[in-house]
C-alpha positions as CSV (number, residue, x, y, z in Angstrom):
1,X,0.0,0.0,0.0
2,X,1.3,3.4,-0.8
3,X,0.7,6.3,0.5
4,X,-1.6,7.3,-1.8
5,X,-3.5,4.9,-1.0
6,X,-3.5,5.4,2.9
7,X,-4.3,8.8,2.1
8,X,-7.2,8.0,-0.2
9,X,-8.8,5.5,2.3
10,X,-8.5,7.9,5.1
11,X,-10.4,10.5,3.1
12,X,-13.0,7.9,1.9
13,X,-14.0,7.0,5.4
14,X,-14.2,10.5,6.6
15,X,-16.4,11.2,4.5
16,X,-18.6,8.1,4.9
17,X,-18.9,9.4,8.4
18,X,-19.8,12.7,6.8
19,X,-16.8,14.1,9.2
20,X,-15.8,18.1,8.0
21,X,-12.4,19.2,7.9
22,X,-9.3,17.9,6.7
23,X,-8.4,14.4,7.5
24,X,-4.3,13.0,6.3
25,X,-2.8,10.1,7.5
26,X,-0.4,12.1,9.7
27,X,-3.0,13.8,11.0
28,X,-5.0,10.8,12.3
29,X,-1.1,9.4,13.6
30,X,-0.8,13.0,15.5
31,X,-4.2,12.8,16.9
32,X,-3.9,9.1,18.1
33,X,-0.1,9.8,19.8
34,X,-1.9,13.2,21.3
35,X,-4.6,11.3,23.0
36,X,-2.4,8.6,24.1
37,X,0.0,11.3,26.0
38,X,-3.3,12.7,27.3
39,X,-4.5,9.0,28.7
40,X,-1.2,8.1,29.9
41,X,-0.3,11.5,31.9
42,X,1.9,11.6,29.4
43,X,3.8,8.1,29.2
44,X,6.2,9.5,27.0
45,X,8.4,5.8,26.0
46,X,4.8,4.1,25.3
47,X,3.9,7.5,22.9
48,X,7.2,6.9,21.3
49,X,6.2,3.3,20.6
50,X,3.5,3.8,19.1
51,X,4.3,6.5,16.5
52,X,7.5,4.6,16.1
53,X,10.0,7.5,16.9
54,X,13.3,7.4,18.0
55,X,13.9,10.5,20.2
56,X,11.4,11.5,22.6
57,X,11.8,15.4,21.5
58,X,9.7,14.0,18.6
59,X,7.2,12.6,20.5
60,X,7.3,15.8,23.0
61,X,6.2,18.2,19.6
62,X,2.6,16.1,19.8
63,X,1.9,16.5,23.6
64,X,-0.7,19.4,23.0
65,X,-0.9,19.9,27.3
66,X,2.7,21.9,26.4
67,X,0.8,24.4,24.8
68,X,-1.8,24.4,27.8
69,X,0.4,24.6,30.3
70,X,2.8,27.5,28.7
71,X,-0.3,29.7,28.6
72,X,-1.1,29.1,32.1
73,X,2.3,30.0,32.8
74,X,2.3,33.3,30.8
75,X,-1.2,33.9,32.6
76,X,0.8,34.0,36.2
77,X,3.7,35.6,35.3
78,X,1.4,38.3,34.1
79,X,-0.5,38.5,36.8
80,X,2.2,38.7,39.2
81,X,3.8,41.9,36.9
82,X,0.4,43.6,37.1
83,X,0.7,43.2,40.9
84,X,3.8,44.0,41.1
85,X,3.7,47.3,39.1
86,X,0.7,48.2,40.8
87,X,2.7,48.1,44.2
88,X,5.8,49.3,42.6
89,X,6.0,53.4,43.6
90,X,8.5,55.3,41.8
91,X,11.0,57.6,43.3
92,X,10.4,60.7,43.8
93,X,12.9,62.7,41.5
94,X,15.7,64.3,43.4
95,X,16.3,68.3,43.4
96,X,19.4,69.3,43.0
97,X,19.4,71.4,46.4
98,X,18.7,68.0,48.0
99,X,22.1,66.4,47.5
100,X,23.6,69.6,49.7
């Protein structure tokens, strides 16, 4: 079977199941290994079994909780800058007769 013809089946049963979008044999491959991280907690050596890489940095690019996470992380840091800056009080600027 080529890939063609992985391609074509994929699109055939999509839409037999009248599914909308775009379906690709990768795609299907990156869903599967996202939901298995996702099941797993992400069990990182059985996602790389399963899509059949080598080095686990590959398998890390499909573990869609990265992206989760990071914006949570964003979200804190920002809120502590607010906080901060809203406590922060500048200086008041020095006159030169002060220094004397």
């Amino acid at each position: 079977m080529t890939y063609r013809d992985v391609y074509n089946s994929v699109k055939y049963w999509a839409k037999q199941a009248k599914l909308d979008g775009r379906f690709t044999p990768h795609g299907l491959r990156h869903s599967g290994t996202t939901e298995l991280l996702s099941c797993t907690g992400g069990d990182v050596t059985l996602a790389m079994n399963y899509a059949g890489h080598r080095d686990p940095k590959t398998t890390m690019l499909y573990d869609d909780r990265r992206a989760a996470g990071m914006s949570e992380a964003v979200e804190i840091v920002s809120r502590g800058l607010q906080t901060a800056n809203a406590k922060r009080t500048l200086p008041k600027k020095r006159r030169a007769s002060d220094n004397y």
